[in-house]
N, C-alpha and C positions, 0 to 999 in steps of 0.2 A: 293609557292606550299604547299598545307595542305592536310595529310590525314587523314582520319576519318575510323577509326574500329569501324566495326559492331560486338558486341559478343552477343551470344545466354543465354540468363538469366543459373545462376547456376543452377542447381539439385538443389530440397530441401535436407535441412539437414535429414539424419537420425536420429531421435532422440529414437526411439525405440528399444530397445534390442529382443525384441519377437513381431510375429506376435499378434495384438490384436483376441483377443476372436470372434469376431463376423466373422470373417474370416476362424474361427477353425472349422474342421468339413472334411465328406467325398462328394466330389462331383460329379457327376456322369450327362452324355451326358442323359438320362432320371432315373426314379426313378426303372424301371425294372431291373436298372444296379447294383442297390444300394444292399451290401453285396456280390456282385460277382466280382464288380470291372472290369467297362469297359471299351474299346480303351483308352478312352478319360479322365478317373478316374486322378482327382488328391485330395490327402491326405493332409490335412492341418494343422501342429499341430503349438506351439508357436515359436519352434525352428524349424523345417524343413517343407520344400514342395516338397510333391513327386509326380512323373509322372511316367506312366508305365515303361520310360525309361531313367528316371533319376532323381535324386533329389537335391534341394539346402539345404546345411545347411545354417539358416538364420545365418549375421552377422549386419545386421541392418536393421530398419524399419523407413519409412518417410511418413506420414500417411498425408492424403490429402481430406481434409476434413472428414466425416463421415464414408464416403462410398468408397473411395480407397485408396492405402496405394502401395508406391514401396518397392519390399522386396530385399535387398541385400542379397551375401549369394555366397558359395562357391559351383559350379554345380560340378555334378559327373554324369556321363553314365559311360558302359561297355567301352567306347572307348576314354574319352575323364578326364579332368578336367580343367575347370577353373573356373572365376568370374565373376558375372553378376548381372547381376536383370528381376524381371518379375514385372508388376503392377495386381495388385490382383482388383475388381472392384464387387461390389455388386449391385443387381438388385432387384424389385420386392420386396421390404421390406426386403431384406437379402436371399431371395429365392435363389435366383441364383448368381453366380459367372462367371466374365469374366478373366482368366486366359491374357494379354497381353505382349506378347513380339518379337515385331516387325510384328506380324500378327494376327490378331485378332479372334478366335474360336468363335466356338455358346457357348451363355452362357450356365454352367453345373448348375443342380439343386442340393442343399442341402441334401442330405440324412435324414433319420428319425432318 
C-alpha cells in the first residue's frame, strides 16, 4: 500500500525589508477622497500600511513580479493584534491599487 502527499507550493520568501516605492503613496475609493481620507483610504509608506481601522507594521516583503508584492507585518486595530499579510496589486500603469486579503475590494486610485 503507498501513500502519496499532496503539499501546496511554499509562500515566496520575503526578501524585502520595506514596501517598495511604487507601492508608497495615499490611496483612495475615488480622487474626491484624496486629502480627506475616505471609508476605504489606505496609507502606504515603506514600513507600514494603514487602514481606517487598523494598520500593519511591515516585517517583510516578497515582491511578485513588478506589479505585486505580499506584505508581512504585524496588524494592530482598537480590538485586536496579530500577524498576517495582505497582497498589495497595482493596476493601470500603477494608477490604482488592489489592497487583497481574502476578499478582494474595488481597486483604490493613487492620490496626487
Amino acid at each position: 500500500l503507498m501513500f502519496v502527499a499532496g503539499c501546496d507550493e511554499a509562500p515566496p520568501v520575503a526578501t524585502l525589508g520595506e514596501v517598495p516605492g511604487r507601492f508608497v503613496g495615499q490611496w483612495e475609493q475615488s480622487l474626491a477622497d484624496c486629502g480627506v481620507g475616505g471609508a476605504w483610504s489606505v496609507t502606504v509608506t515603506p514600513d507600514e500600511v494603514r487602514f481606517p481601522d487598523s494598520t500593519i507594521a511591515v516585517t517583510g516583503v516578497a515582491p511578485d513580479g513588478d506589479d505585486a508584492a505580499r506584505v508581512d507585518g504585524k496588524f494592530r486595530s482598537a480590538d485586536a493584534e496579530w500577524d498576517g499579510a495582505v497582497r498589495l496589486e497595482l493596476g493601470a500603469g500603477g494608477k490604482e491599487l488592489s489592497v487583497v486579503n481574502g476578499s478582494q475590494l474595488e481597486p483604490r486610485v493613487k492620490c496626487p
